[in-house]
C-alpha positions as protocol buffer text, in pm:
chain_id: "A"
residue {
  index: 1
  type: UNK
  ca { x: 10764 y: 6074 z: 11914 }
}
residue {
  index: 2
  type: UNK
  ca { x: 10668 y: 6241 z: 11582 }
}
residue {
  index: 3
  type: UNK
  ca { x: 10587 y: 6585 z: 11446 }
}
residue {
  index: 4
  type: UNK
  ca { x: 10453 y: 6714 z: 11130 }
}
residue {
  index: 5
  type: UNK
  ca { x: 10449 y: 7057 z: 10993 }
}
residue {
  index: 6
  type: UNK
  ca { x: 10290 y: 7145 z: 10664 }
}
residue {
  index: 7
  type: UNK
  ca { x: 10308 y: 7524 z: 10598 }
}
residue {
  index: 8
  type: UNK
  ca { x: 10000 y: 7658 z: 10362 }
}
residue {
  index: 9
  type: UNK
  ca { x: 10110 y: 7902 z: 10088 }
}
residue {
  index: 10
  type: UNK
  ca { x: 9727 y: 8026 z: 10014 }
}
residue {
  index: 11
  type: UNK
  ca { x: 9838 y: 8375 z: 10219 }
}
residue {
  index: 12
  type: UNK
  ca { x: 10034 y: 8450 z: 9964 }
}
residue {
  index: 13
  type: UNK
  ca { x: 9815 y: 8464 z: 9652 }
}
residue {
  index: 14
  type: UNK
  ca { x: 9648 y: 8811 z: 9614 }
}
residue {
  index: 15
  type: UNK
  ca { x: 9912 y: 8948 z: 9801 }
}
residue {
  index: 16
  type: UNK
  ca { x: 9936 y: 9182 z: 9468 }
}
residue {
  index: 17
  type: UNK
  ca { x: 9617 y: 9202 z: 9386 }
}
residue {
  index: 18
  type: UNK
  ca { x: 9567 y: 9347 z: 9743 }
}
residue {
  index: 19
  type: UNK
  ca { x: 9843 y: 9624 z: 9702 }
}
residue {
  index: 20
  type: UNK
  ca { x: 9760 y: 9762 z: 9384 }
}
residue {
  index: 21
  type: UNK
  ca { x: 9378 y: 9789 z: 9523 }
}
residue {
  index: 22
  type: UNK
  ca { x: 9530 y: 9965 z: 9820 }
}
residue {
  index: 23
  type: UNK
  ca { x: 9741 y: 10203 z: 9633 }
}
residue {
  index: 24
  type: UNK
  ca { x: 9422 y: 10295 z: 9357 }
}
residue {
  index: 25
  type: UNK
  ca { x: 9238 y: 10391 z: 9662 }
}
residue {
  index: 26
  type: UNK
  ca { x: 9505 y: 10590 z: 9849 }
}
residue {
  index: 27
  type: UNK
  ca { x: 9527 y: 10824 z: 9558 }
}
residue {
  index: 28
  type: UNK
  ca { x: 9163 y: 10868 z: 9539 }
}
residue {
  index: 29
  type: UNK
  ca { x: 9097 y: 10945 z: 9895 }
}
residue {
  index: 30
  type: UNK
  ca { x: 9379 y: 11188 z: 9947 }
}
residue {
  index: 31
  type: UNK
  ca { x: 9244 y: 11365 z: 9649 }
}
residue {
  index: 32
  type: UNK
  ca { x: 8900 y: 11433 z: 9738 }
}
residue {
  index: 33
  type: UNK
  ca { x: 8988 y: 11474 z: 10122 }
}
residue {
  index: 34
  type: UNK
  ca { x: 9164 y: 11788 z: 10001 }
}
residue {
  index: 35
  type: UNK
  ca { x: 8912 y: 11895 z: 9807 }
}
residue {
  index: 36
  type: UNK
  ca { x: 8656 y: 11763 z: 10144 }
}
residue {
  index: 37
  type: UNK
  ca { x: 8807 y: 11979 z: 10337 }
}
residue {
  index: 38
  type: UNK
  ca { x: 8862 y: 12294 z: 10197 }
}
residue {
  index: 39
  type: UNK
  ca { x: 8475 y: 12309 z: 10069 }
}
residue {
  index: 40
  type: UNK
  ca { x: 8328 y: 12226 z: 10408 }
}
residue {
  index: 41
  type: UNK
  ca { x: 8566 y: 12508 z: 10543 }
}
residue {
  index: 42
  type: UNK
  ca { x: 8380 y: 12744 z: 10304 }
}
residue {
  index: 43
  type: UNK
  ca { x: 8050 y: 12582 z: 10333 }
}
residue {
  index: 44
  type: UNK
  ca { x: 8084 y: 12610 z: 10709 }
}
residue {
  index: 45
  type: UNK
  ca { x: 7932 y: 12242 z: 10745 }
}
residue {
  index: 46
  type: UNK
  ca { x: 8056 y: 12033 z: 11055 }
}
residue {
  index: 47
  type: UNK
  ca { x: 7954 y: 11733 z: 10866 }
}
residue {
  index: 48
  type: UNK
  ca { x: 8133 y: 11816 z: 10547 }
}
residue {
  index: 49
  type: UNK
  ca { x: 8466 y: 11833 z: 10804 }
}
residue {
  index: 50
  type: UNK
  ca { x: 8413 y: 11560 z: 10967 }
}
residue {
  index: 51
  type: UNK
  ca { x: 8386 y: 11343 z: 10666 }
}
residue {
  index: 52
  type: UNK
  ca { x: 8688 y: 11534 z: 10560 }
}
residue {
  index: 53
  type: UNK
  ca { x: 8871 y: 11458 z: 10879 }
}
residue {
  index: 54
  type: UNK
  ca { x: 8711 y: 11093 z: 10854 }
}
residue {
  index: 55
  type: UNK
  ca { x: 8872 y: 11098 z: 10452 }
}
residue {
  index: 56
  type: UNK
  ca { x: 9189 y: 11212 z: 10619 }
}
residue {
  index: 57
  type: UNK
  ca { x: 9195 y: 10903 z: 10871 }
}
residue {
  index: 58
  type: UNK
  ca { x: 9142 y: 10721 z: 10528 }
}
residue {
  index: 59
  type: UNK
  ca { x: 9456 y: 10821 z: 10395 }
}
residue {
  index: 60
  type: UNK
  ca { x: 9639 y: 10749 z: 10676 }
}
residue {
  index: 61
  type: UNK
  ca { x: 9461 y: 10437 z: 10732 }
}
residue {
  index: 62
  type: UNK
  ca { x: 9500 y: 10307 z: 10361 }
}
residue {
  index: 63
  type: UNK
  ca { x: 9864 y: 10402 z: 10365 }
}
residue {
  index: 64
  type: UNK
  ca { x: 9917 y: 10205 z: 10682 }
}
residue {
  index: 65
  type: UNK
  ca { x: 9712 y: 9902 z: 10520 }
}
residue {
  index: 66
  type: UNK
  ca { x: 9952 y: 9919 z: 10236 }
}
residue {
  index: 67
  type: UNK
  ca { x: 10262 y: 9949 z: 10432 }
}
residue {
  index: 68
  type: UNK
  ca { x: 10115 y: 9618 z: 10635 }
}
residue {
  index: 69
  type: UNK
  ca { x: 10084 y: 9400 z: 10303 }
}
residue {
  index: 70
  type: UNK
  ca { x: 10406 y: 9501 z: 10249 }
}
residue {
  index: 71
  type: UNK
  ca { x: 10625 y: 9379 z: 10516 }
}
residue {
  index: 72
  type: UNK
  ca { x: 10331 y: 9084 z: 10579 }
}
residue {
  index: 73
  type: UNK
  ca { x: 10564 y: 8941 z: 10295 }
}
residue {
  index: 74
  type: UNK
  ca { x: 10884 y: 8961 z: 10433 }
}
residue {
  index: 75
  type: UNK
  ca { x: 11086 y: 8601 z: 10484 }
}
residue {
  index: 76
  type: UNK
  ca { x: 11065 y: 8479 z: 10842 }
}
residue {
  index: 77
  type: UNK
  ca { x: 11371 y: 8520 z: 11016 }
}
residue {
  index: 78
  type: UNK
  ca { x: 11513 y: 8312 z: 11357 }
}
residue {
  index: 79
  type: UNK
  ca { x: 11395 y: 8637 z: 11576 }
}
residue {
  index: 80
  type: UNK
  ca { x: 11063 y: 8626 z: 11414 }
}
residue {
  index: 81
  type: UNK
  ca { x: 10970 y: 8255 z: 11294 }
}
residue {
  index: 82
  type: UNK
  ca { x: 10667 y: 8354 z: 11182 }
}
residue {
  index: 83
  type: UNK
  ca { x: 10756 y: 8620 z: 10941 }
}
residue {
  index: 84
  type: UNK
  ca { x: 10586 y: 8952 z: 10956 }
}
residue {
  index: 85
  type: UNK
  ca { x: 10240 y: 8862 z: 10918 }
}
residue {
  index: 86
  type: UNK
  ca { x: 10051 y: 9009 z: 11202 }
}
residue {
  index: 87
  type: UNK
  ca { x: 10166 y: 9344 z: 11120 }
}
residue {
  index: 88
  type: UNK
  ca { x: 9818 y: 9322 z: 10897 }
}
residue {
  index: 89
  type: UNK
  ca { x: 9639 y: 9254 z: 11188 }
}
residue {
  index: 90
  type: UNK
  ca { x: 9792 y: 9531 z: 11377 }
}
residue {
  index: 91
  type: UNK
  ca { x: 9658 y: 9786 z: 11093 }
}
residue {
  index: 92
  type: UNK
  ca { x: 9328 y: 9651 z: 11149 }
}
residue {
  index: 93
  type: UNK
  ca { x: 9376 y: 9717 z: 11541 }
}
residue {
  index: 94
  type: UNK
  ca { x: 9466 y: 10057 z: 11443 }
}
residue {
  index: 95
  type: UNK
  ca { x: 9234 y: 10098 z: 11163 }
}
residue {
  index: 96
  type: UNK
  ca { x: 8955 y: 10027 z: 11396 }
}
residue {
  index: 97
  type: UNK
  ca { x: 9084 y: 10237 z: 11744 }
}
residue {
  index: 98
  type: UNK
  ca { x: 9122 y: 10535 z: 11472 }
}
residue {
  index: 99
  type: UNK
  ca { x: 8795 y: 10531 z: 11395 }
}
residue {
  index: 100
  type: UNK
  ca { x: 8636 y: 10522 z: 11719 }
}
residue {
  index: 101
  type: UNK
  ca { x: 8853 y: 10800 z: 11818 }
}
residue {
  index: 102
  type: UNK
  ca { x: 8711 y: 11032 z: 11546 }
}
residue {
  index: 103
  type: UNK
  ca { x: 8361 y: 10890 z: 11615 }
}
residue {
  index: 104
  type: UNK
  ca { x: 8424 y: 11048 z: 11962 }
}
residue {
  index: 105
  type: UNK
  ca { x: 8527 y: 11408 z: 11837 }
}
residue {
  index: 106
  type: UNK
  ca { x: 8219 y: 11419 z: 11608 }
}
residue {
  index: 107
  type: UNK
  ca { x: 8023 y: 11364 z: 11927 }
}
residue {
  index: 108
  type: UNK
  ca { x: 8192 y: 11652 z: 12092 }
}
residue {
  index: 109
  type: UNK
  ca { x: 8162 y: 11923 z: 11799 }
}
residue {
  index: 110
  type: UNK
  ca { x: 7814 y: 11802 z: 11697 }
}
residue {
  index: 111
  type: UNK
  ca { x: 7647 y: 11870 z: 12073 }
}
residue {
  index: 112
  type: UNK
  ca { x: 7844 y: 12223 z: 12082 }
}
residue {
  index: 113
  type: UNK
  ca { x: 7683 y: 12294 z: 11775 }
}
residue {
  index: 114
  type: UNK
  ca { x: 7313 y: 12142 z: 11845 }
}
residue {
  index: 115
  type: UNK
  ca { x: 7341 y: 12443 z: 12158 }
}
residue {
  index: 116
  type: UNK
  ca { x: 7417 y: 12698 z: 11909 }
}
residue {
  index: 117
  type: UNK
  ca { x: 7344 y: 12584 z: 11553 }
}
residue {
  index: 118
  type: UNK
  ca { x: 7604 y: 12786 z: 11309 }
}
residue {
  index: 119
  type: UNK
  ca { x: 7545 y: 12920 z: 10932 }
}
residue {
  index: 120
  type: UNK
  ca { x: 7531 y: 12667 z: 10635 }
}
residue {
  index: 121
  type: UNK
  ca { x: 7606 y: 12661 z: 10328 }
}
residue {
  index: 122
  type: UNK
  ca { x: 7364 y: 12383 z: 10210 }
}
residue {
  index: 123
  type: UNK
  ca { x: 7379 y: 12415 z: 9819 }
}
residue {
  index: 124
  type: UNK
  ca { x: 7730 y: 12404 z: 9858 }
}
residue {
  index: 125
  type: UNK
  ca { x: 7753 y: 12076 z: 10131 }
}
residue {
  index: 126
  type: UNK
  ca { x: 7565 y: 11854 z: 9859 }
}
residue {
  index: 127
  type: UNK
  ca { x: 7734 y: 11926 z: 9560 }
}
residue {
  index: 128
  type: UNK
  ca { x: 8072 y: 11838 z: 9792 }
}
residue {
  index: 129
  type: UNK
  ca { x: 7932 y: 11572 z: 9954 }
}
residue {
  index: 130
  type: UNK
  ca { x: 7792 y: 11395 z: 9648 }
}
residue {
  index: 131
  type: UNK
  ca { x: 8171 y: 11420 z: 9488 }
}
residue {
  index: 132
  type: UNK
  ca { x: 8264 y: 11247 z: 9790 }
}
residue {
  index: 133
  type: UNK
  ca { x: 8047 y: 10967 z: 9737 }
}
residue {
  index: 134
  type: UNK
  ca { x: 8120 y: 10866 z: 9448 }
}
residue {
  index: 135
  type: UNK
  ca { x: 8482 y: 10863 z: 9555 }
}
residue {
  index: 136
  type: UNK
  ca { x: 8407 y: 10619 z: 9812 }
}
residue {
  index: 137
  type: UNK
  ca { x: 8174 y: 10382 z: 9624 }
}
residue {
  index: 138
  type: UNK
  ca { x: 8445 y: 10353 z: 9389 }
}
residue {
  index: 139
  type: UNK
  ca { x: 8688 y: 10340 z: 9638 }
}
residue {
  index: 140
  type: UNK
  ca { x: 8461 y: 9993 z: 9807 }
}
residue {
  index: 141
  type: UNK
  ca { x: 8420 y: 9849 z: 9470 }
}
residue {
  index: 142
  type: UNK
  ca { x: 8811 y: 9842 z: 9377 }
}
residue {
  index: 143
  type: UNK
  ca { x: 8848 y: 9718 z: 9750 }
}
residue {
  index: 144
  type: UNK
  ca { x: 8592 y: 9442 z: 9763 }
}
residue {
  index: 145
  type: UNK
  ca { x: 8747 y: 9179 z: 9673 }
}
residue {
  index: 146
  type: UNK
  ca { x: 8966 y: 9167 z: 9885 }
}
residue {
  index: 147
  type: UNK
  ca { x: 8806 y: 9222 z: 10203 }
}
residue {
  index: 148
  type: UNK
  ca { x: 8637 y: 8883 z: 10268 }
}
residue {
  index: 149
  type: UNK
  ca { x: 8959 y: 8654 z: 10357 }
}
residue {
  index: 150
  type: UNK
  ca { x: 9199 y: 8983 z: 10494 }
}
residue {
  index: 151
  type: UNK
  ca { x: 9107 y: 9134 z: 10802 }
}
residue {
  index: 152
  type: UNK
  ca { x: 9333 y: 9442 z: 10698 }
}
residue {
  index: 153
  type: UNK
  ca { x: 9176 y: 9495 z: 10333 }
}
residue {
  index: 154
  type: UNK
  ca { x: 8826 y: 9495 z: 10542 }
}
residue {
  index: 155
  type: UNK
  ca { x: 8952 y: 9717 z: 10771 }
}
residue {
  index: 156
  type: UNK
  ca { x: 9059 y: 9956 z: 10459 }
}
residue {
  index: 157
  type: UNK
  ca { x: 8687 y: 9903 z: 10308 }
}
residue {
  index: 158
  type: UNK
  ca { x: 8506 y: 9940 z: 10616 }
}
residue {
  index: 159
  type: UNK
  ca { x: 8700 y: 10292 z: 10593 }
}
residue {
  index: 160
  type: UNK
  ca { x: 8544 y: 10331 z: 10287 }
}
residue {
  index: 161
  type: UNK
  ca { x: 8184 y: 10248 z: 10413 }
}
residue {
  index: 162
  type: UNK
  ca { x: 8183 y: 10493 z: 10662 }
}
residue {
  index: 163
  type: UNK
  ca { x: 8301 y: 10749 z: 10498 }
}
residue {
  index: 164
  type: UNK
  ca { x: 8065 y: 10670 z: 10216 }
}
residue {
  index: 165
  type: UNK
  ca { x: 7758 y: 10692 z: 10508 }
}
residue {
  index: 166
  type: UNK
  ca { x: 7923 y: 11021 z: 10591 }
}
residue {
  index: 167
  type: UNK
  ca { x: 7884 y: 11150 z: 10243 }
}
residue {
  index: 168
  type: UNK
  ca { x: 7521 y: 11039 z: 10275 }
}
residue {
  index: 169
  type: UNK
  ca { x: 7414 y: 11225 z: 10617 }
}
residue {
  index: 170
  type: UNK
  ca { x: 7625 y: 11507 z: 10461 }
}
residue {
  index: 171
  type: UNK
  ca { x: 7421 y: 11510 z: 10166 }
}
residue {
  index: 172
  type: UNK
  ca { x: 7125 y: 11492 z: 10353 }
}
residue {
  index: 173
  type: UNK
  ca { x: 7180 y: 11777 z: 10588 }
}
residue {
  index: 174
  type: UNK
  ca { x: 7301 y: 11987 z: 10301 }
}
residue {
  index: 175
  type: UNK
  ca { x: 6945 y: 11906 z: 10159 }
}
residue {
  index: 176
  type: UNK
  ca { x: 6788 y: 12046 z: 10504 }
}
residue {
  index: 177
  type: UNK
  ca { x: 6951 y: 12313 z: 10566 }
}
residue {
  index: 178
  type: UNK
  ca { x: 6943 y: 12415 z: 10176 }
}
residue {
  index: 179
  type: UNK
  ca { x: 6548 y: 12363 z: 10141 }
}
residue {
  index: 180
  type: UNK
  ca { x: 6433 y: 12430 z: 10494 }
}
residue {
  index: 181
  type: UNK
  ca { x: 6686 y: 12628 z: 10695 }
}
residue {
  index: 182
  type: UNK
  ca { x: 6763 y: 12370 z: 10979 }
}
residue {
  index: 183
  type: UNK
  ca { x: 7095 y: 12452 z: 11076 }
}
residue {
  index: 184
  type: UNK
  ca { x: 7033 y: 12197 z: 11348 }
}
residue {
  index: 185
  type: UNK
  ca { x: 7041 y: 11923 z: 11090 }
}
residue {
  index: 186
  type: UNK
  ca { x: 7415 y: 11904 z: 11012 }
}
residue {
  index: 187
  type: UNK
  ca { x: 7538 y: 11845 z: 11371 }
}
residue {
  index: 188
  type: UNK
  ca { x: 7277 y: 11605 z: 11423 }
}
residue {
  index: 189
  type: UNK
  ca { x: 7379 y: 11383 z: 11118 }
}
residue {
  index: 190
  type: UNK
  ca { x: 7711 y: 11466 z: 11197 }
}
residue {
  index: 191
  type: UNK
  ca { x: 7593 y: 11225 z: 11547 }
}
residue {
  index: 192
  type: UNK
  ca { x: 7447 y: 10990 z: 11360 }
}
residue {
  index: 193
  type: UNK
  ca { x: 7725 y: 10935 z: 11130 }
}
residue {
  index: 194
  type: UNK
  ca { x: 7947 y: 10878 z: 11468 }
}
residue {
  index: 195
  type: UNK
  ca { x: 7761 y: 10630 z: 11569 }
}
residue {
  index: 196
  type: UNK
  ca { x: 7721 y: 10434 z: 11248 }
}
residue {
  index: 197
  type: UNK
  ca { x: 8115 y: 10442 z: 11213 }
}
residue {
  index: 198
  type: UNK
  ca { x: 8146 y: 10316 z: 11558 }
}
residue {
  index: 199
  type: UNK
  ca { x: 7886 y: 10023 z: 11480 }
}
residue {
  index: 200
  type: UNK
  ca { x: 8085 y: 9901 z: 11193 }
}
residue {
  index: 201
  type: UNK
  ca { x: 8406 y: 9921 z: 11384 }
}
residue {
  index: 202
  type: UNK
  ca { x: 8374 y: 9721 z: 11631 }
}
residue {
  index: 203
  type: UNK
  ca { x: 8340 y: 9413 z: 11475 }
}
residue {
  index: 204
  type: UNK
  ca { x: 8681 y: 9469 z: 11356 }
}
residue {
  index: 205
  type: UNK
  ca { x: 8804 y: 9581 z: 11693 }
}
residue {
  index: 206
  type: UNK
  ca { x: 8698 y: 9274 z: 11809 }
}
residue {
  index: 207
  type: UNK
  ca { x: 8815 y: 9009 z: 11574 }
}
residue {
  index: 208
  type: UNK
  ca { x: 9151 y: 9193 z: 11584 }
}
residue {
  index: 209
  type: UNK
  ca { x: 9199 y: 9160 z: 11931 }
}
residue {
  index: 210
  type: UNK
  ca { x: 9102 y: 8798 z: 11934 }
}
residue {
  index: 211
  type: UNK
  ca { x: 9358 y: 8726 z: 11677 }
}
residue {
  index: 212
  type: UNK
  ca { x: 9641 y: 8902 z: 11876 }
}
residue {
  index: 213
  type: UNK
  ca { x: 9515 y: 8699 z: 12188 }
}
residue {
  index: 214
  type: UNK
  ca { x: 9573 y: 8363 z: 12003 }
}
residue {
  index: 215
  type: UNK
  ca { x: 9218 y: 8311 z: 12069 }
}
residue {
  index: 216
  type: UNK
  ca { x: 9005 y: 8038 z: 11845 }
}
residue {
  index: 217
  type: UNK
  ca { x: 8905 y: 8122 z: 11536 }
}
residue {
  index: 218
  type: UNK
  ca { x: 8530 y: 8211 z: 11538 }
}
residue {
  index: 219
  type: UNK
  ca { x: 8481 y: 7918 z: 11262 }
}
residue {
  index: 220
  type: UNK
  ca { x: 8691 y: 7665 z: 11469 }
}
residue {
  index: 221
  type: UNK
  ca { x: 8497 y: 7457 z: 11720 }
}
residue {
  index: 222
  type: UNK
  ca { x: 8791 y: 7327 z: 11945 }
}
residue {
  index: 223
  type: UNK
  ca { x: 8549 y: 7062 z: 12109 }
}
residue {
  index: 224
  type: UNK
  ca { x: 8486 y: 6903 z: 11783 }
}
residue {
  index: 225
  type: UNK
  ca { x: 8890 y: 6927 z: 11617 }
}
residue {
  index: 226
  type: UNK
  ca { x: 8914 y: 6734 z: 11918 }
}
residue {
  index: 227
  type: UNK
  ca { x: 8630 y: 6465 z: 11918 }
}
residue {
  index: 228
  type: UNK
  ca { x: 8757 y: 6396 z: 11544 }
}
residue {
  index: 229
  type: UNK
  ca { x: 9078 y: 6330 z: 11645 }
}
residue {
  index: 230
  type: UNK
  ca { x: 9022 y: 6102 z: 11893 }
}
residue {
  index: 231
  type: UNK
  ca { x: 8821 y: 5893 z: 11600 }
}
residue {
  index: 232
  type: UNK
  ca { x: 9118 y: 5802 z: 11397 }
}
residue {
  index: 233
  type: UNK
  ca { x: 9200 y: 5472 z: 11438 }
}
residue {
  index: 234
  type: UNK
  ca { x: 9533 y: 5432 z: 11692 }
}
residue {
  index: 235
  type: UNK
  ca { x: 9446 y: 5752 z: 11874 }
}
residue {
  index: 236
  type: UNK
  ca { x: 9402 y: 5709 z: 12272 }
}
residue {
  index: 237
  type: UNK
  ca { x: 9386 y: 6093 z: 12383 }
}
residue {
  index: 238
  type: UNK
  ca { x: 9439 y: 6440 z: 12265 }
}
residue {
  index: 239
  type: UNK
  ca { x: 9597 y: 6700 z: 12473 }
}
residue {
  index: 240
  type: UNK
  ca { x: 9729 y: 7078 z: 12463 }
}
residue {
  index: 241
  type: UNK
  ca { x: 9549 y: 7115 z: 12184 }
}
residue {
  index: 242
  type: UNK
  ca { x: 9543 y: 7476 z: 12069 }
}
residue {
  index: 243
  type: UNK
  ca { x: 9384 y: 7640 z: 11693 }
}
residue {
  index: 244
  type: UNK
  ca { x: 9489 y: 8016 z: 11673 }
}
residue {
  index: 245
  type: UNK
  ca { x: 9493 y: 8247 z: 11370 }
}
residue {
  index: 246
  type: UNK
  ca { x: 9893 y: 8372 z: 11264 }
}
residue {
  index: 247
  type: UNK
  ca { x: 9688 y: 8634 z: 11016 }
}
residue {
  index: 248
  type: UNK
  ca { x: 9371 y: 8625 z: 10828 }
}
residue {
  index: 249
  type: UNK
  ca { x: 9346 y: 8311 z: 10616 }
}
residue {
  index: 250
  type: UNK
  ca { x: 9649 y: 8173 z: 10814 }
}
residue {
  index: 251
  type: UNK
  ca { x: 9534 y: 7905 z: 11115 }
}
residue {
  index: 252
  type: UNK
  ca { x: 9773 y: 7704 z: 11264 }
}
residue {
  index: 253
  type: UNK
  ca { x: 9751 y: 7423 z: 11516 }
}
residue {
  index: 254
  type: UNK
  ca { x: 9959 y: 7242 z: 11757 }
}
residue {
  index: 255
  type: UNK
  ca { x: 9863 y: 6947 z: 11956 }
}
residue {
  index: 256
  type: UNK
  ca { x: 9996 y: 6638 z: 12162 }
}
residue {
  index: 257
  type: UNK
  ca { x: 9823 y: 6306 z: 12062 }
}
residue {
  index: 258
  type: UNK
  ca { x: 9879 y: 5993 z: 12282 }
}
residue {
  index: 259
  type: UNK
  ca { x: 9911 y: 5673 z: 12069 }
}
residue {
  index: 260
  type: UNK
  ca { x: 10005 y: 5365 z: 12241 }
}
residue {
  index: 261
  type: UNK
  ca { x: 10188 y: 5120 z: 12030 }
}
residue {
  index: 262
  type: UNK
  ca { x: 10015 y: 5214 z: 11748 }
}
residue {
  index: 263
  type: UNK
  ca { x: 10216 y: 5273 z: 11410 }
}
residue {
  index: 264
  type: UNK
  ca { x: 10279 y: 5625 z: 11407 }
}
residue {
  index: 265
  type: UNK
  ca { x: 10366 y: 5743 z: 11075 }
}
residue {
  index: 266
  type: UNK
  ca { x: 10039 y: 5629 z: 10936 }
}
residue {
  index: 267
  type: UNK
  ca { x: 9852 y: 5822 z: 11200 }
}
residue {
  index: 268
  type: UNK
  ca { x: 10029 y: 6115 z: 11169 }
}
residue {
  index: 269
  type: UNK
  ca { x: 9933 y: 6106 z: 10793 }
}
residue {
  index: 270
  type: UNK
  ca { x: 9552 y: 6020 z: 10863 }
}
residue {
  index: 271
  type: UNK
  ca { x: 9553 y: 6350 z: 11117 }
}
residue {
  index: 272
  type: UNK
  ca { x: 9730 y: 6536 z: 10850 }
}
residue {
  index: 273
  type: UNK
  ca { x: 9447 y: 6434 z: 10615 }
}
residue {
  index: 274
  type: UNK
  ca { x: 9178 y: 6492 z: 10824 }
}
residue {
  index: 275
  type: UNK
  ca { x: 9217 y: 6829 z: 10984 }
}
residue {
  index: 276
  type: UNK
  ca { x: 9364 y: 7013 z: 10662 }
}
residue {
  index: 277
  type: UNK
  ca { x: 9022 y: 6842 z: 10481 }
}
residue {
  index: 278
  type: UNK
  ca { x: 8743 y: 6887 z: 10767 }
}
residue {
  index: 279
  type: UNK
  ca { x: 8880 y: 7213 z: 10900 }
}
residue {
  index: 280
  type: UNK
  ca { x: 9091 y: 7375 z: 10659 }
}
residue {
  index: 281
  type: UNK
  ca { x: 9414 y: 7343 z: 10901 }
}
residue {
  index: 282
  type: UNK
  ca { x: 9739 y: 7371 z: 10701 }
}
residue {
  index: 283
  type: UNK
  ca { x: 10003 y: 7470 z: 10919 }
}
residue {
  index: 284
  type: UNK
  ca { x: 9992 y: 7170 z: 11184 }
}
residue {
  index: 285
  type: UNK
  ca { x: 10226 y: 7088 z: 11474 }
}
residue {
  index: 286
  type: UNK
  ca { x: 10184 y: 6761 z: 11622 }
}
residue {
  index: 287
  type: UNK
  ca { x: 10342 y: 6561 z: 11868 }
}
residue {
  index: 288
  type: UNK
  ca { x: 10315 y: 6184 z: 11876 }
}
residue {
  index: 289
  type: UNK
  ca { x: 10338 y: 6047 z: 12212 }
}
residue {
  index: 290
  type: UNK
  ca { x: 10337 y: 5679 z: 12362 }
}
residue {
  index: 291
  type: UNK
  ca { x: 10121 y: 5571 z: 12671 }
}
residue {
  index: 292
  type: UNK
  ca { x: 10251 y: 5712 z: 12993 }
}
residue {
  index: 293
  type: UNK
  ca { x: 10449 y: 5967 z: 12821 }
}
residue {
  index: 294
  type: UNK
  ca { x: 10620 y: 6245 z: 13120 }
}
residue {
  index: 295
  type: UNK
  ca { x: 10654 y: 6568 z: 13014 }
}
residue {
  index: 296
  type: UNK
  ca { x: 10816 y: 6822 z: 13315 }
}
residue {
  index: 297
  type: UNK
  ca { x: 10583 y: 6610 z: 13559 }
}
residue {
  index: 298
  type: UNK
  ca { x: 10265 y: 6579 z: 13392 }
}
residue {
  index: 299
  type: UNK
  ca { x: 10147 y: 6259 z: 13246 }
}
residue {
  index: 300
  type: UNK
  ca { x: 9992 y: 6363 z: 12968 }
}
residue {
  index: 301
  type: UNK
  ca { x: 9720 y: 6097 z: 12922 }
}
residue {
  index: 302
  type: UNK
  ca { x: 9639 y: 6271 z: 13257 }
}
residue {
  index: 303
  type: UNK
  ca { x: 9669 y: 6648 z: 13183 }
}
């Protein structure tokens, strides 16, 4: 019986790079959601709050990312073998629940207000709104590139997105309400904006909860790790075989391969080879097995 274990250290690298984008961001959203806030108070725009309560589940969201990529990078320890990393993914988790949950609330205020459309300010809403778009188009440029290999850094720019949409529909029913007196307007971008935030977050709902259910990665075909397997040369069967994600960018696999009286060490290197070249597999667990092999009553040629 064999194993191999090869642990990938590409995680690691823009570990930095991700912080200090974080951190540039954190500063500018808590800035302008101040600012947000107080003018749509004074402007008497729905929308203008709710991007400013949207900016403030930015802050808390981008400060929770941070924390994440922080302790992602503590050592492993024998309680917790695999380090810290799916804290990230938990951030995402939260990330995207958050924003649902405000989508909701947006709903709520918007229809009360669609009954009995309330004073606006609408001059007042653009010029506010417009500050707060540029604040988030910076704030997606710093964190782009990061965002295609983390799910927590996408998290933190999908954030950004929506609140930059908000800004938009803000703008936009500022412009109404400023050149034609529809009061009605704001709520009903204020809806639309709900539903755009809960469009984008579901994706990330979704991929977040797959990775906390050890489920395949969506660019893993199981059927085929398997099928290529069974082509190296000494291989007889392939069993148990699982692919799961430990955080984004970090797949591991385990697997029991039946091998007959095959030589063993050069098979284990050939599997090694093919699955960290083919599928981008780094951290691998497998165990070599002869013919007939029991394990706790299963044969495993069998199972």
């Amino acid at each position: 019986m064999g194993a191999g274990h090869h642990h990938g250290h590409g995680h690691a690298h823009g570990a930095h790079g991700n912080r200090r984008r974080l951190g540039v961001v954190l500063v500018l959203a808590a800035v302008y959601m101040v600012a947000e806030a107080v003018g749509g108070y004074l402007a008497g725009s729905l929308a203008l709050l709710a991007d400013a309560g949207h900016m403030l589940s930015d802050v808390g969201a981008l400060a929770l990312s941070l924390f994440a990529v922080w302790i992602a990078h503590r050592p492993a320890t024998p309680q917790r073998t695999y380090g810290y990393h799916r804290t990230e993914i938990l951030a995402a988790l939260a990330n995207g629940a958050t924003l649902i949950a405000i989508s909701l609330f947006i709903f709520v205020e918007a229809f009360q207000r669609l009954r009995e459309p309330q004073p606006v300010q609408g001059a007042l809403v653009m010029w506010i709104a417009a500050g707060g778009l540029a604040v988030n188009l910076v704030g997606m440029w710093v964190l782009h590139g990061g965002r295609g290999d983390n799910l927590n850094i996408r998290g933190a720019w999908l954030h950004m997105l929506t609140d930059a949409l908000g800004s938009v529909g803000a703008l936009a029913g500022g412009a109404a309400v400023w050149a034609f007196g529809w009061y009605w307007a704001d709520p009903a971008v204020s809806v639309l904006i709900g539903a755009l935030v809960i469009y984008a977050s579901w994706g990330l709902l979704r991929e977040s909860v797959a990775v906390l259910l050890e489920g395949t990665p969506s660019h893993i075909d199981l059927h085929e790790v398997r099928a290529a397997m069974v082509q190296v040369d000494g291989v007889e069967a392939v069993h148990d075989l699982h692919v799961w994600t430990i955080t984004s960018g970090m797949e591991a696999m385990s697997g029991h391969v039946v091998v007959g009286d095959s030589r063993r060490d050069d098979i284990l290197a050939e599997l090694h080879r093919l699955l960290h070249d083919r599928f981008g597999l780094h951290h691998l667990t497998i165990q070599l097995e002869p013919r007939g092999f029991q394990e706790s009553g299963c044969i495993t040629a069998g199972c």
